[in-house]
C-alpha positions in Angstrom: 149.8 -42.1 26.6 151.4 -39.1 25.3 150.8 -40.8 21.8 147.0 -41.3 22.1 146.9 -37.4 23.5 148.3 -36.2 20.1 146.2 -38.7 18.5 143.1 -37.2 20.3 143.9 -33.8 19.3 144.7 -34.3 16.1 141.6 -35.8 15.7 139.2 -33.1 17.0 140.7 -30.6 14.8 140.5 -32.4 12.0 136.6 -33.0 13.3 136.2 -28.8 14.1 138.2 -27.6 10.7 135.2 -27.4 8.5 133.0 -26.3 11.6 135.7 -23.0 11.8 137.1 -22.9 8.4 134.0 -20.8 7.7 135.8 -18.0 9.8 138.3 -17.8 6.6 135.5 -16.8 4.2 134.2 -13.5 4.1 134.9 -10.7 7.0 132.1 -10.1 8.4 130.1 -6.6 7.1 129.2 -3.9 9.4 127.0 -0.9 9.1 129.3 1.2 7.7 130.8 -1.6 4.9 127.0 -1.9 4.2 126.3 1.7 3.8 129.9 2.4 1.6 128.2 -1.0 -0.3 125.4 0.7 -1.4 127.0 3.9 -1.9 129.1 2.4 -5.1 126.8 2.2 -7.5 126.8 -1.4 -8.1 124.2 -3.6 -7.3 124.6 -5.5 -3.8 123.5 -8.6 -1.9 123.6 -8.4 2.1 123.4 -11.9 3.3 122.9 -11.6 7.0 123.4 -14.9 9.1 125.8 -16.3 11.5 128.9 -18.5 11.4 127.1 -20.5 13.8 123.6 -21.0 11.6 123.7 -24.2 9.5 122.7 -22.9 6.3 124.9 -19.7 7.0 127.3 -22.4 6.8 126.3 -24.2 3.3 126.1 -20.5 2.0 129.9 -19.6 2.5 131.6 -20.8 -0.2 128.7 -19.8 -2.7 129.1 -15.8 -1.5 133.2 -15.9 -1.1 133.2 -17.7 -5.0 130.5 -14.9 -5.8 132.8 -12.5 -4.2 135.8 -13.3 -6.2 133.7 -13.7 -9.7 131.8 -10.8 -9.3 134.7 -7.9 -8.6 133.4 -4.7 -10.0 130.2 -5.6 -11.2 128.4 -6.5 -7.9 129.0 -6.5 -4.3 128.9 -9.6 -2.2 128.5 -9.2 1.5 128.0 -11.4 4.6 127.1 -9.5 8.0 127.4 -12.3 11.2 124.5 -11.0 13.4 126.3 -12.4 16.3 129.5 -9.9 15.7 127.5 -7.2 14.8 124.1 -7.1 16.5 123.8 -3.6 15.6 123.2 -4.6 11.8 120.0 -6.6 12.1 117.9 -3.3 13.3 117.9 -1.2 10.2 116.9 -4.4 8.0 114.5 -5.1 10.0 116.3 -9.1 9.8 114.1 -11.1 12.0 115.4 -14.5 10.7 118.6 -15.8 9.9 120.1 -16.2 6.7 117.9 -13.4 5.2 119.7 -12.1 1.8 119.0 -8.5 0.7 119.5 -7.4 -2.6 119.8 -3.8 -3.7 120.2 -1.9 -6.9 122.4 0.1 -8.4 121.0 3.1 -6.1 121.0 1.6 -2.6 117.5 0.9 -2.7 116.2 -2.8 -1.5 114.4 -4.4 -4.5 114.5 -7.9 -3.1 114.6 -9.8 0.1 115.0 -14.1 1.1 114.7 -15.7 3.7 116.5 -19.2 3.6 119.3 -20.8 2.3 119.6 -19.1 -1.6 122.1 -20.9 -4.1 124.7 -19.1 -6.7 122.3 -19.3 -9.5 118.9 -17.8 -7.6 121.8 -15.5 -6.6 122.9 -14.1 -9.6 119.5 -14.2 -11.1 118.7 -12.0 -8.5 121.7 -9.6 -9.1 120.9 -9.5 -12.3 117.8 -8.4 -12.1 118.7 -5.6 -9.4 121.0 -4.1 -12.6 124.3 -6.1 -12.4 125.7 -6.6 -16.2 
């Protein structure tokens, strides 16, 4: 008995891991990360979502990789909507993931709806000024 509850256990985290290993990607970006963002003078992508949304999900590991490749040339950010509700308002985010790119200056120059992979991504940080 005591066997098959271990089993059982193991077994549903092993099932929920990539469900929550999401949680170990990016922190989640609040106003104030999102205004000191655009404040640096590097080009920016918000990706607003959830942890919970599916394609939030597939996105993960293309922004934290982005995140990692992309150190002082280009900010990377993921803001979970259901953490910080307080984020959607000012970018008027009606839809979730909707990915905001800005340039250089802080100013929006593009704006997707929908899952977006890494090379659609840097295209578009690229062509918000990222060298």
């Amino acid at each position: 008995m005591k066997y098959l509850l271990r089993l059982s256990f193991i077994t549903v985290a092993f099932l929920l891991f990539p469900v929550f290993s999401f949680a170990a990607g990016l922190p989640s970006a609040n106003v104030f990360t999102i205004r000191a963002a655009l404040a640096s003078g590097k080009p920016t992508v918000a990706d607003f979502g959830a942890r919970s949304c599916i394609p939030c999900k597939r996105m993960a590991p293309i922004l934290e990789e982005l995140n990692n490749e992309l150190k002082g040339k280009a900010n990377v950010l993921f803001s979970d909507l259901n953490e910080s509700r307080d984020v959607a308002s000012p970018y008027r985010i009606q839809m979730m993931p909707t990915q905001i790119f800005f340039d250089a200056k802080g100013k929006e120059v593009k704006r997707h709806i929908g899952f977006m992979d890494k090379a659609d991504i840097l295209k578009e940080l690229k062509a918000a000024g990222m060298k």
